[in-house]
C-alpha positions as CSV (number, residue, x, y, z in Angstrom):
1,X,-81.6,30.5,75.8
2,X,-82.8,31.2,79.5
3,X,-81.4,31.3,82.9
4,X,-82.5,28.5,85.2
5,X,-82.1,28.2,88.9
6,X,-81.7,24.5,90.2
7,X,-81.7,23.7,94.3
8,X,-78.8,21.7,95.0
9,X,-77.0,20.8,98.6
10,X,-79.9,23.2,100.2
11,X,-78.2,26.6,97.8
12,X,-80.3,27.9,94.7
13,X,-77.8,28.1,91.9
14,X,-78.2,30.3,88.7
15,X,-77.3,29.3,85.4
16,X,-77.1,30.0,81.7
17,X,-79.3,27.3,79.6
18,X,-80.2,26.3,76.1
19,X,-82.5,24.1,74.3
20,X,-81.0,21.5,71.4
21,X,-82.7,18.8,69.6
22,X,-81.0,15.4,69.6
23,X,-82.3,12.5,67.6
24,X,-85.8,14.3,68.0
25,X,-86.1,14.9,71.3
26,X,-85.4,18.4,72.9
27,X,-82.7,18.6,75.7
28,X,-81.2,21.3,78.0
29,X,-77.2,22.3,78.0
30,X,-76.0,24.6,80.4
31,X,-73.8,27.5,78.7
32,X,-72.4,29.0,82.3
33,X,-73.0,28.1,86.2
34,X,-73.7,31.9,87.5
35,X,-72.7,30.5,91.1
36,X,-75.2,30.8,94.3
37,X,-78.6,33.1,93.8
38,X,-77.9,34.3,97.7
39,X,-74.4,35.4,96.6
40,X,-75.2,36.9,93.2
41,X,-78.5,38.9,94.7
42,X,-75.8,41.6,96.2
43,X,-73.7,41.7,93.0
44,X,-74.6,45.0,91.4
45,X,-72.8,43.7,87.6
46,X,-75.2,40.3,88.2
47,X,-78.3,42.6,88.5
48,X,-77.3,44.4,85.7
49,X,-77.0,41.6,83.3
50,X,-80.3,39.8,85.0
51,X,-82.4,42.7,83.8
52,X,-81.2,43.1,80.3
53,X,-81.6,39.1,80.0
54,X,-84.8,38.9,82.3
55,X,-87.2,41.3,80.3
56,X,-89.4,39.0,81.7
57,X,-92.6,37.2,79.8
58,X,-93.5,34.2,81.7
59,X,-91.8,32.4,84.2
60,X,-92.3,28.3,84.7
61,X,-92.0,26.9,88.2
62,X,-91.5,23.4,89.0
63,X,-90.8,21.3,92.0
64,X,-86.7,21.5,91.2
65,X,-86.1,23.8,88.6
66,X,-87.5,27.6,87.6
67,X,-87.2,29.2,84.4
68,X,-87.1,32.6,83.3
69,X,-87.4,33.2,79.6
70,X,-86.0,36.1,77.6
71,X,-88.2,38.3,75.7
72,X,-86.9,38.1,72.3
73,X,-84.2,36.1,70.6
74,X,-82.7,39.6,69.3
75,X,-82.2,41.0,72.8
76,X,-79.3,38.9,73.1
77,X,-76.3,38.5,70.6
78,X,-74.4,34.8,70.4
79,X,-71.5,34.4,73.1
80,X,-68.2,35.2,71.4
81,X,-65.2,34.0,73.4
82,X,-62.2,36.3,74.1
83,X,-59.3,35.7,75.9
84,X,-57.9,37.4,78.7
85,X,-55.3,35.3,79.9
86,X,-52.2,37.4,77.9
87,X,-52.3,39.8,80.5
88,X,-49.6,37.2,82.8
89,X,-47.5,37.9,79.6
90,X,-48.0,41.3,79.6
91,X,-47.0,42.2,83.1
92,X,-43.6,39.7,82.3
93,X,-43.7,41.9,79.0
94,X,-43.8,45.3,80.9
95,X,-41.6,44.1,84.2
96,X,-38.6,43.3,81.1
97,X,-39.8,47.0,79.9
98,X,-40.5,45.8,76.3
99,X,-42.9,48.5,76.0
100,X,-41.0,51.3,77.0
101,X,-38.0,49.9,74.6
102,X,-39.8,49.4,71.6
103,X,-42.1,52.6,71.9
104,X,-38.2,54.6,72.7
105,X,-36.9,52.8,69.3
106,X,-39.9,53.7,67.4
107,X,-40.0,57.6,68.4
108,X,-37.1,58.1,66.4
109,X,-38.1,56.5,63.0
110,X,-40.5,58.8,61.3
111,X,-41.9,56.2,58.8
112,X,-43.1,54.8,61.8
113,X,-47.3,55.6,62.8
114,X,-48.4,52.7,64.5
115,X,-48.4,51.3,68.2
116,X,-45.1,48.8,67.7
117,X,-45.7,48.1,71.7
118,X,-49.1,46.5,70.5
119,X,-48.5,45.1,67.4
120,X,-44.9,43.5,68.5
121,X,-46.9,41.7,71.8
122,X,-49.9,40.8,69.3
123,X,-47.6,38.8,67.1
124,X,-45.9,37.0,70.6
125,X,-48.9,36.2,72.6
126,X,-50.3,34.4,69.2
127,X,-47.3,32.0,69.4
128,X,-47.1,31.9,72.9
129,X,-51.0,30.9,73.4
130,X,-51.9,29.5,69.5
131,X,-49.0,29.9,67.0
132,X,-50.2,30.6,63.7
133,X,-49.5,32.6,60.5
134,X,-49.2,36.9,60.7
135,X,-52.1,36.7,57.9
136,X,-54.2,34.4,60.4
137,X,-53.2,36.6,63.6
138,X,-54.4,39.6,61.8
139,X,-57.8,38.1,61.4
140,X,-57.5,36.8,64.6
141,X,-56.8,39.3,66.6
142,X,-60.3,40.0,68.5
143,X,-60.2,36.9,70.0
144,X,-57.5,38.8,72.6
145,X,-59.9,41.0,74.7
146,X,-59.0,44.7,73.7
147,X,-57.3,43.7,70.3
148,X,-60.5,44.3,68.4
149,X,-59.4,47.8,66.6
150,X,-56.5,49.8,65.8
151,X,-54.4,47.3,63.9
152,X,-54.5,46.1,60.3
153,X,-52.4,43.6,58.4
154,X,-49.6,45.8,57.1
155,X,-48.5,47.1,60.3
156,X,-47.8,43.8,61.0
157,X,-45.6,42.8,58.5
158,X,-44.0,46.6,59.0
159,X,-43.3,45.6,62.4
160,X,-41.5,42.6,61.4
161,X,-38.8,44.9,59.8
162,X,-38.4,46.9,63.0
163,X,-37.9,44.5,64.9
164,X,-35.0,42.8,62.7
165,X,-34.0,46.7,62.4
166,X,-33.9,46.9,66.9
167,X,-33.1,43.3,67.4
168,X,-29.1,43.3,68.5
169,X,-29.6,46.4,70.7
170,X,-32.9,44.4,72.0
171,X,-30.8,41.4,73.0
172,X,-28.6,43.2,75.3
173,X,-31.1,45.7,76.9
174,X,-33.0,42.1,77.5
175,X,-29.7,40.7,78.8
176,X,-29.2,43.7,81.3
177,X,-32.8,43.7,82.4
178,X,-32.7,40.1,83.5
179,X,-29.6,40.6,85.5
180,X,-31.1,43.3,86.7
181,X,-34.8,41.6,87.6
182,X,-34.4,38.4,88.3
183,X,-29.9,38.7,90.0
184,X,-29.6,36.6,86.9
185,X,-26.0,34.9,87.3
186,X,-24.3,34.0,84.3
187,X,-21.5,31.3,84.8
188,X,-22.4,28.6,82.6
189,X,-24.0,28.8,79.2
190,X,-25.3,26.2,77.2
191,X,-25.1,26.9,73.7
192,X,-26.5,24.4,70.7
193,X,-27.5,24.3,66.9
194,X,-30.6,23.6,65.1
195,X,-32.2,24.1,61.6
196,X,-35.2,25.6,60.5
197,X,-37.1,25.1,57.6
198,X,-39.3,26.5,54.9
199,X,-42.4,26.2,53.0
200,X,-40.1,26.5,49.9
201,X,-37.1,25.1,47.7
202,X,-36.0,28.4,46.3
203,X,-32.4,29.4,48.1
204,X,-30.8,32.6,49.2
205,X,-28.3,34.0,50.8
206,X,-29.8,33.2,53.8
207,X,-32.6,30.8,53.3
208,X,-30.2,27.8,51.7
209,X,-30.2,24.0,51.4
210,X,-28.3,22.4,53.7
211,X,-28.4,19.1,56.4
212,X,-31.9,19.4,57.9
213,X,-32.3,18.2,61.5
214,X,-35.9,17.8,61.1
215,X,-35.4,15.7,58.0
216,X,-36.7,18.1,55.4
217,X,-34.1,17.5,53.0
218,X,-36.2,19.0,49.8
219,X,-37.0,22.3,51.5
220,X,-34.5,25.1,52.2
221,X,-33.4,26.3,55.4
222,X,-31.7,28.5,58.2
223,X,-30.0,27.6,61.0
224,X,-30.1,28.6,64.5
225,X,-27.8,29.0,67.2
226,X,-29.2,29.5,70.7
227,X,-27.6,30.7,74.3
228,X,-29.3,29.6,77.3
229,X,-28.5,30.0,81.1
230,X,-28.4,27.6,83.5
231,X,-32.2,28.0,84.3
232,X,-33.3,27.2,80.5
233,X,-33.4,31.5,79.8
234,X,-32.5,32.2,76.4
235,X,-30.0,34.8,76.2
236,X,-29.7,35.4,72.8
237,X,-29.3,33.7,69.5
238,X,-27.9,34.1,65.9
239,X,-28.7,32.8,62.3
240,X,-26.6,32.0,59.5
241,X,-27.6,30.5,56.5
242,X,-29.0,27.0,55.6
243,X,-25.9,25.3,55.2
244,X,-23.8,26.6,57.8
245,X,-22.1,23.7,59.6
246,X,-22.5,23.3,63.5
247,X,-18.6,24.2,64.0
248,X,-18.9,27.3,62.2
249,X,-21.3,29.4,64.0
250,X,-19.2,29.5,67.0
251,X,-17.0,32.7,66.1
252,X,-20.4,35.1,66.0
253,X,-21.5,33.5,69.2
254,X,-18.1,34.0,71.1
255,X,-18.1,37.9,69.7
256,X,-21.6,38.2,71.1
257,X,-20.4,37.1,74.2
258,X,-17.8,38.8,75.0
259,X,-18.6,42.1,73.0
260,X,-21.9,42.2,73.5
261,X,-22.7,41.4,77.1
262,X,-19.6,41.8,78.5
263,X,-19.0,38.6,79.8
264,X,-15.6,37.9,81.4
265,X,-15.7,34.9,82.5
266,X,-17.8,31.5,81.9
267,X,-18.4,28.1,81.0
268,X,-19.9,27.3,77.8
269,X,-21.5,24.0,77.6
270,X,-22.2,22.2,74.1
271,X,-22.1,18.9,72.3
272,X,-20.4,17.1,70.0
273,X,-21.4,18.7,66.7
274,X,-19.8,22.0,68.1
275,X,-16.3,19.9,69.5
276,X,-13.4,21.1,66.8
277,X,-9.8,22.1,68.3
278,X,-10.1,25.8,66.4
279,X,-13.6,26.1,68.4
280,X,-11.7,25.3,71.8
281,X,-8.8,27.7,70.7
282,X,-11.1,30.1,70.1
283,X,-13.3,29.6,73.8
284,X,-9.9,29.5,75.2
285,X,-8.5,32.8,73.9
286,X,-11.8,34.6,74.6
287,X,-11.1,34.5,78.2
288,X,-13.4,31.0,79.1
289,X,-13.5,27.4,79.2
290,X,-15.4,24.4,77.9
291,X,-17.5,21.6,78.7
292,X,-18.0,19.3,75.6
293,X,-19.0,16.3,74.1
294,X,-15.9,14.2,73.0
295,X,-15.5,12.1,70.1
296,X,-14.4,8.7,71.7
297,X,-14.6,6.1,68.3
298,X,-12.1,8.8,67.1
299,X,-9.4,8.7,70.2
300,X,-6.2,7.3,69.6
301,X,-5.3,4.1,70.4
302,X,-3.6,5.5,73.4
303,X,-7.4,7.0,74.6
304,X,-8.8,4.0,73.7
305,X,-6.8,1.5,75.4
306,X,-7.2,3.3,78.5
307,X,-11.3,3.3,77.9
308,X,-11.5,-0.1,78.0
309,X,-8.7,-0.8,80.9
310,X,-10.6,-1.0,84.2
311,X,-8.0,0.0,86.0
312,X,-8.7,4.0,87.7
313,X,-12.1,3.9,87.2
314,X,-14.2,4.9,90.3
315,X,-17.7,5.0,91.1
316,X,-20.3,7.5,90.9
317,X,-20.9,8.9,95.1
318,X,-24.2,8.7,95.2
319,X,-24.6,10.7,98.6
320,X,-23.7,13.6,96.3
321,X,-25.8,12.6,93.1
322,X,-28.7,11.5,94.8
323,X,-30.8,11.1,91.3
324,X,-27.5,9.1,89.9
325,X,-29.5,5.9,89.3
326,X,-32.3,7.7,87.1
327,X,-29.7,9.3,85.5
328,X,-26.8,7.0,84.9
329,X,-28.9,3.5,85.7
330,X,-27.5,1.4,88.1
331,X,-23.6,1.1,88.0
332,X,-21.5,3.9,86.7
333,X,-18.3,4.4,86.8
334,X,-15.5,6.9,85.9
335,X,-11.9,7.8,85.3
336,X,-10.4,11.2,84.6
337,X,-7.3,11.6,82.1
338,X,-5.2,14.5,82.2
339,X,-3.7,15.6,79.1
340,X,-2.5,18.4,76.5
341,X,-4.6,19.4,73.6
342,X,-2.4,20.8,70.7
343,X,-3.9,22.9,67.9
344,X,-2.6,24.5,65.1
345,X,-3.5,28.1,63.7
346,X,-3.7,28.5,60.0
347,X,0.0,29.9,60.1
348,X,1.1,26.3,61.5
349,X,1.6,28.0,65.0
350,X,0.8,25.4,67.8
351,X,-1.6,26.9,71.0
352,X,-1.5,24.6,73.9
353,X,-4.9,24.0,76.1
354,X,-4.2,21.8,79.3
355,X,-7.4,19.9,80.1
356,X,-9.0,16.6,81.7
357,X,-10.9,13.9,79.5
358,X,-13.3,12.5,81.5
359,X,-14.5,8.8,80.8
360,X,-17.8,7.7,81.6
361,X,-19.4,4.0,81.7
362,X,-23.3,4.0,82.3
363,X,-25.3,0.8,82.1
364,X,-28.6,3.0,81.6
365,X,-26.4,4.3,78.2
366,X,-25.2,0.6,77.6
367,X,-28.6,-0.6,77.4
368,X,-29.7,2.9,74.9
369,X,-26.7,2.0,72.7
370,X,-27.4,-1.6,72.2
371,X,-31.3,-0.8,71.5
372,X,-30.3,1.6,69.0
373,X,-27.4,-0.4,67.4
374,X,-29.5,-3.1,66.8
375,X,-32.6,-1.1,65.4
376,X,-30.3,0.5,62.5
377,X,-29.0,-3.1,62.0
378,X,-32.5,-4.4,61.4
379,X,-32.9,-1.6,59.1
380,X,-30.1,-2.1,57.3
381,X,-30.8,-6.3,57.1
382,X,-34.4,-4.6,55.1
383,X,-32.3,-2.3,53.0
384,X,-30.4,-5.4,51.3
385,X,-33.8,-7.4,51.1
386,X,-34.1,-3.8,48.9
387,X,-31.3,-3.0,47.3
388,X,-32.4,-0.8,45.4
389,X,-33.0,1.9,47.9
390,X,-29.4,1.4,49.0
391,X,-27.2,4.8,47.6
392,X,-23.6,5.8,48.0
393,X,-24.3,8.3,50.1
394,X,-22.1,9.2,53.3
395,X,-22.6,6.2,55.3
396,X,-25.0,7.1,58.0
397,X,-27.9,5.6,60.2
398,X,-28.5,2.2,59.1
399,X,-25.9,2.9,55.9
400,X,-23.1,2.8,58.3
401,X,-23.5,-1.3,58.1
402,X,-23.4,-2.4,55.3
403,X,-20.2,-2.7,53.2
404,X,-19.4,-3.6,49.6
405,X,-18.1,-7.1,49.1
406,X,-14.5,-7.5,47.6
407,X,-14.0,-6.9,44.2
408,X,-17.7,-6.7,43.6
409,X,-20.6,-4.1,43.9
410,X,-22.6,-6.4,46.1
411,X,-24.1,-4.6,49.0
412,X,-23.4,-7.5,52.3
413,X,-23.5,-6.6,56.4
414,X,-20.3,-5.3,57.7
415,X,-19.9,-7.6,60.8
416,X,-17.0,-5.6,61.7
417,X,-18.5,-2.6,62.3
418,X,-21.1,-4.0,64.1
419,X,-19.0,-5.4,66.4
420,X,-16.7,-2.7,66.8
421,X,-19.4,-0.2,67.5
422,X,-20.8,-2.7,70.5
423,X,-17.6,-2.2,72.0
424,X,-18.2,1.1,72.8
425,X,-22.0,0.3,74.7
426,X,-22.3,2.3,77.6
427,X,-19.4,4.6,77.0
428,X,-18.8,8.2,76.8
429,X,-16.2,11.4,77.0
430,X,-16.3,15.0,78.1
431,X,-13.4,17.3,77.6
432,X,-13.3,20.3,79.6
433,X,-10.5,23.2,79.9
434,X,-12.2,23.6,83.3
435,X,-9.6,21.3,85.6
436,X,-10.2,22.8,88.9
437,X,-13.8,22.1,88.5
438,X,-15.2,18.8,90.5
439,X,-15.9,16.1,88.3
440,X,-19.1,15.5,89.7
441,X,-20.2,19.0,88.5
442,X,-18.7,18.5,85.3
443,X,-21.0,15.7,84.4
444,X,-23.6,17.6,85.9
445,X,-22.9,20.7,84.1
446,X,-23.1,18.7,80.9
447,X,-26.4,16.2,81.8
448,X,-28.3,20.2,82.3
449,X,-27.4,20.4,78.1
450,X,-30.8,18.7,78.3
451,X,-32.3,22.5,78.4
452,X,-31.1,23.5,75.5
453,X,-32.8,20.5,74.0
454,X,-35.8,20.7,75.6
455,X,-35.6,24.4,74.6
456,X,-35.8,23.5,71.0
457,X,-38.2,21.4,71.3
458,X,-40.6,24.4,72.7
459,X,-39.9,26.6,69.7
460,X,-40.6,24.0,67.2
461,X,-43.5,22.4,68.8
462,X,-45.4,24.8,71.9
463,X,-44.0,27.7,69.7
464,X,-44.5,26.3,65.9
465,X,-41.3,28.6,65.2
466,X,-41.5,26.3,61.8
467,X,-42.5,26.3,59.3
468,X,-41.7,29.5,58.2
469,X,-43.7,30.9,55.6
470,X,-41.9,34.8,55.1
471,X,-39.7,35.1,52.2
472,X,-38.0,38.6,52.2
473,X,-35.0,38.6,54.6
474,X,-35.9,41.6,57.1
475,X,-39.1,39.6,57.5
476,X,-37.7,36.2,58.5
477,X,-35.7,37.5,60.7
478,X,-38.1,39.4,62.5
479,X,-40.4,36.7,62.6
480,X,-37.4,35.3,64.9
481,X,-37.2,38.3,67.2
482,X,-40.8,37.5,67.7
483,X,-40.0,33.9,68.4
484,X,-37.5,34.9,71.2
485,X,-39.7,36.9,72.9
486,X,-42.4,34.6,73.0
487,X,-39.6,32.0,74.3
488,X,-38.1,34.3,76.4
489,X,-41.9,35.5,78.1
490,X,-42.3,31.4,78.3
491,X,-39.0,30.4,80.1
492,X,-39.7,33.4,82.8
493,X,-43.1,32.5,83.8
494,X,-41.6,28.9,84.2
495,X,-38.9,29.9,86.2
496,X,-40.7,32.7,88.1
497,X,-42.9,29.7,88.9
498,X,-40.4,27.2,89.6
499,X,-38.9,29.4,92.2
500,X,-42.6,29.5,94.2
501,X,-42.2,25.7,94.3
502,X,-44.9,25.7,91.4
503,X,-43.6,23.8,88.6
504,X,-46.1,23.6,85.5
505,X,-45.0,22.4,81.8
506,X,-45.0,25.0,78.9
507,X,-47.8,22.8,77.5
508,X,-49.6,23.2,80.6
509,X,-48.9,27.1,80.9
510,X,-49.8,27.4,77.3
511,X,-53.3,25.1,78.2
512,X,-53.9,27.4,81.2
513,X,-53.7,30.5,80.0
514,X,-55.9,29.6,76.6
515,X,-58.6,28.6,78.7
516,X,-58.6,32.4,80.5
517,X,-61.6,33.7,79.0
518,X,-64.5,35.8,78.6
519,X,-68.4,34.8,77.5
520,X,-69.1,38.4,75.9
521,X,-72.4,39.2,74.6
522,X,-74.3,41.7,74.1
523,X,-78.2,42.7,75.0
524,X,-79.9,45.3,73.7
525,X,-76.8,47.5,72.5
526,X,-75.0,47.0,75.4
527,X,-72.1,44.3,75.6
528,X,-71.2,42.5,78.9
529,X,-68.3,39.8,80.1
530,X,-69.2,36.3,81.4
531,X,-66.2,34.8,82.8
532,X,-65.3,31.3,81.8
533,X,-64.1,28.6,84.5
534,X,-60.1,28.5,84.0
535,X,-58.5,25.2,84.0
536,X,-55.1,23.3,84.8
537,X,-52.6,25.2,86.8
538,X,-54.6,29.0,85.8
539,X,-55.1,29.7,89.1
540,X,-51.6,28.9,90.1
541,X,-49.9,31.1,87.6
542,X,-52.7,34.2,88.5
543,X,-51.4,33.5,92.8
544,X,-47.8,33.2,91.7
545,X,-48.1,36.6,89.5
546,X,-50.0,38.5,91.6
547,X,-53.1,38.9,89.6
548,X,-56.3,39.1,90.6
549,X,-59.1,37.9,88.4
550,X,-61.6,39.3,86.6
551,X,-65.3,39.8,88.5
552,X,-67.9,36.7,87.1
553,X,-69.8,39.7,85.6
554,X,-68.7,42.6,84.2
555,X,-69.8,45.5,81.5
556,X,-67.6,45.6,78.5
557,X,-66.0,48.9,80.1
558,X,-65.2,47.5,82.9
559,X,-63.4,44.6,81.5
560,X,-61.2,47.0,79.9
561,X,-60.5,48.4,83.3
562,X,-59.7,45.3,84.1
563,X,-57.0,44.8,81.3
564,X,-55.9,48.3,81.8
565,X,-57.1,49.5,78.3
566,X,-58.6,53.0,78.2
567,X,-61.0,54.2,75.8
């Protein structure tokens, strides 16, 4: 290893090289581009580390290049990489006051000797910048400049039962603190249902079989409900156990809402899965309204006759939906149905919710449905070349057509069903308690549940909230509250950068901030800090958070000046 100065565009430029054999021959790789020679010279930290490496022996000039060797190879340690990008999540992570919450709930458990503030963001920044295992993150953990000490295995697992132990009285202190930050208005919430699953087939209480969304039907489960705000924030979330229909996790999510944060009035957006009159009785007698996902093959004749009259239908204003097309495809068209929805209490009493049904036509959707239609029925034309694979089970997917002839246990294609689900191409309902509202922000309102999706998609894939590999029930569900904070850190620094007119990807984000890093090494005792060239949108997300980087050279105590760690 040596440093090496090169001429280039009339500027001397420094940088770290090494020699490596390749199919015999010896070659040259730079490790780091120091920058300019006539800039560095009046850099005190470059002079520093230029004497430590430049115990100088011989020096080689030629008519481009000149070397300068180093003494000995044991004057200078390998380059170990450590990260120093967490520190964007940490100012999010102090601005929310985490830190002062979590060190206030642990001052008043006196099991309780460890830094939980440290620990807790430990655990989150993993998942946020490379989601792994606690046992993994442990042995991980002095890849995060500053996390070298101080922390061993157990106290992460401890901290997994605090934080199950603080978790409701964390979800509304985080609730208030965004409404406090960021004037977070909370009108409309979009609230959906997903399940998560296990490294396991043994079942609990919690941890139970059930109908996986992710297709994991030999491995127990949990599932998820999530609240988010109209920007994609979560707000706050619940569990219930593994087989826990969609319908019935809407009682603890109404209580949270209204008892929790206090919230008087608001729309709560959701699809079909969650669409069951005693849900809408319940939204309604809670003080708010709906926007949902209607089950139009089930309408009444009545419905359905006036779906497919084309009388009262109008078309989409595209002045005021100027994305309609991309949306909706080229012709769309609605009508709006005013009607009473009776339901009935367990005692037989009837409750009365006036509301509009809202009946959409979109030729982008007409074009999805038949595509998918006629993908299960070439599916199901290969499960009767197989009918073996062919079950009673609940008919589903390609299942749904096929049909048992007459009198006999021969599997054939039901032609009827085909035909009567082609019908319905293109087609779709919303029902919403909301009547005053404009239909145009109805169908709006209900294209945003898109964020919700999108927001699982972040925890099981950017955030790898699965598989889940805890087994004691404190444990899995603080390996949640871990999971929400890392989502919740993620969906700020988005929308803190959406707002600057900066949008970047989670992916991105997550790509940016992994390539924040140091080059530290050490020479002759001493250890020093090499920053590495950031990537993507890094420098963006630094602007946008007001933080200034770290020097191109720096001694080890410096950097943790830097970082704000005192030793």
């Amino acid at each position: 290893m040596f440093v090496k100065i090169t001429n280039a565009g009339g500027y001397q430029y420094v940088r770290l090289v090494e020699n490596y054999r390749e199919n015999g021959k010896v070659k040259q790789r730079v490790l780091f581009n120091f920058g300019r020679l006539d800039i560095l010279k009046d850099d005190p930290a470059f002079k520093n580390i230029v004497k430590k490496l430049s115990d100088i022996v011989a020096e080689t000039t030629t008519e481009n290049a000149k070397a300068v060797t180093i003494e000995s190879e044991e004057d200078i340690s390998d380059a170990v990489v450590k990260n120093w990008g967490y520190i964007v999540y940490r100012k999010l992570w102090q601005e929310l006051e985490i830190d002062k919450f979590l060190k206030g709930k642990a001052a008043k458990e006196r099991k309780i000797k460890f830094d939980v503030d440290k620990v807790s963001f430990l655990m989150t920044i993993q998942r946020l910048i490379e989601p792994m295992s606690k046992l993994r993150t442990y042995h991980q953990r002095s890849k995060y400049f500053g996390f070298e000490e101080d922390i061993d295995l157990n106290q992460l697992y401890r901290c997994l039962d605090f934080l199950d132990s603080v978790k409701e009285d964390l979800e509304t202190y985080l609730y208030q603190r965004n409404k406090d930050l960021f004037k977070m208005v909370v009108d409309v919430v979009f609230y959906d249902v997903t399940t998560i699953y296990f490294e396991s087939c043994r079942a609990d209480e919690l941890k139970n079989f059930g109908f996986s969304k992710d297709n994991k039907v030999n491995e127990v489960q949990v599932v998820l409900g999530l609240l988010v705000d109209k920007e994609g924030r979560p707000i706050g979330y619940e569990l219930f156990p593994g087989n826990t229909i969609d319908s019935k996790t809407m009682v603890k999510i109404l209580r949270k809402l209204k008892e929790k944060f206090s919230i008087d009035k608001i729309i709560i957006v959701a699809d079909k899965g969650l669409n069951s009159r005693i849900n809408l009785k319940m939204i309604k007698e809670a003080g708010y309204d709906y926007i949902v996902a209607s089950r139009l093959k089930n309408a009444s004749k009545e419905i359905l006759d006036e779906v497919f009259n084309e009388e009262g239908y109008k078309r989409l204003d595209g002045k005021r939906c100027l994305n309609a097309e991309e949306i909706y495809g080229d012709e769309f068209k609605y009508k709006v149905l005013e009607r009473t929805n009776i339901v009935k209490d367990e005692e037989g009493k009837e409750f009365k919710i006036e509301e509009n049904l809202i009946i959409t036509y979109s030729s982008k959707r007409a074009k999805k449905d038949k595509e998918d239609r006629e993908r299960l029925v070439r599916k199901a034309k290969e499960l009767l070349e197989n009918k073996g694979s062919i079950t009673a089970l609940e008919k589903k997917g390609a299942r749904k057509y096929l049909k048992k002839k007459s009198k006999s246990e021969e599997y054939v294609l039901d032609e009827e069903a085909i035909k009567r689900d082609e019908k319905f191409d293109g087609y779709y309902a919303i029902q919403t308690s909301k009547k005053d509202m404009d239909v145009e922000e109805v169908l709006g309102a209900y294209h945003d549940l898109w964020k919700i999706e999108q927001s699982f998609r972040v925890m099981k894939s950017c955030l790898e909230v699965r598989p889940i590999y805890h087994f004691t029930e404190s444990r899995i569900k603080g390996h949640f509250v871990i999971c929400f904070l890392a989502f919740l850190l993620q969906r700020t620094l988005e929308y803190i950068l959406r707002r600057k007119g900066k949008g970047i990807s989670s992916e991105r984000i997550m790509e940016a901030i992994y390539s924040m890093n140091f080059f530290e090494i050490e020479i002759k005792g001493k250890k020093y800090l090499i920053k590495q060239k950031i990537e993507g949108g890094a420098g963006d997300i630094l602007n946008v958070m007001k933080i200034k980087g770290p020097k191109n050279f720096m001694t080890y105590e410096e950097g943790l000046e830097f970082i704000g760690i005192s030793k």
